[in-house]
C-alpha positions as CSV (number, residue, x, y, z in Angstrom):
1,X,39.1,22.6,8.5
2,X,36.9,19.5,7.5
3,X,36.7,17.7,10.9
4,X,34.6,14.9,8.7
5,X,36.7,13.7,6.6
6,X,39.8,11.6,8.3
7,X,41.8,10.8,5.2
8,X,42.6,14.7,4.7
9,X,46.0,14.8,3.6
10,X,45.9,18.7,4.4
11,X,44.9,18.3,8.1
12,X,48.3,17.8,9.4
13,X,51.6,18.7,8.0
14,X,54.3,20.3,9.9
15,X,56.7,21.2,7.7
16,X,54.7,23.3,5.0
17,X,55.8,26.4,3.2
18,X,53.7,28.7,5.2
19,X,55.3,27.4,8.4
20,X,58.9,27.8,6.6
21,X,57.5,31.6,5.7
22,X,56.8,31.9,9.1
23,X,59.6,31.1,11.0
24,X,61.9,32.5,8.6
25,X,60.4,35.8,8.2
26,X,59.0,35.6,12.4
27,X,62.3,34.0,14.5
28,X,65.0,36.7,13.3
29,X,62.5,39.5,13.4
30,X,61.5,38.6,17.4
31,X,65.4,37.9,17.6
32,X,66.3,41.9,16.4
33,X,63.5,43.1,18.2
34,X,64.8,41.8,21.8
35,X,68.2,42.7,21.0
36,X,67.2,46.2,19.9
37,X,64.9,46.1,23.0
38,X,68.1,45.3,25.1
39,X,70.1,47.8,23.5
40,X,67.9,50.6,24.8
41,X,68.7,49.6,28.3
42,X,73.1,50.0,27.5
43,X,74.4,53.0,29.1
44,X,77.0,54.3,27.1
């Protein structure tokens, strides 16, 4: 992080592919793990 330099064109992207790794790899797996979470609490 170069807080110098104001033309960095890497300062502030949103959609990058580490934020595309991230969310892809990161929602689903928080998503199975509440649901599997939940599941613990069904009585059969």
């Amino acid at each position: 992080m170069t807080a110098n330099n104001p033309n960095d064109p890497i300062s502030y992207p949103i959609f990058t592919v580490r934020w595309l790794a991230v969310h892809t790899l990161g929602v689903p797996s928080v998503f199975f793990l509440g649901a599997i979470a939940a599941m613990q609490f069904i009585q059969r």
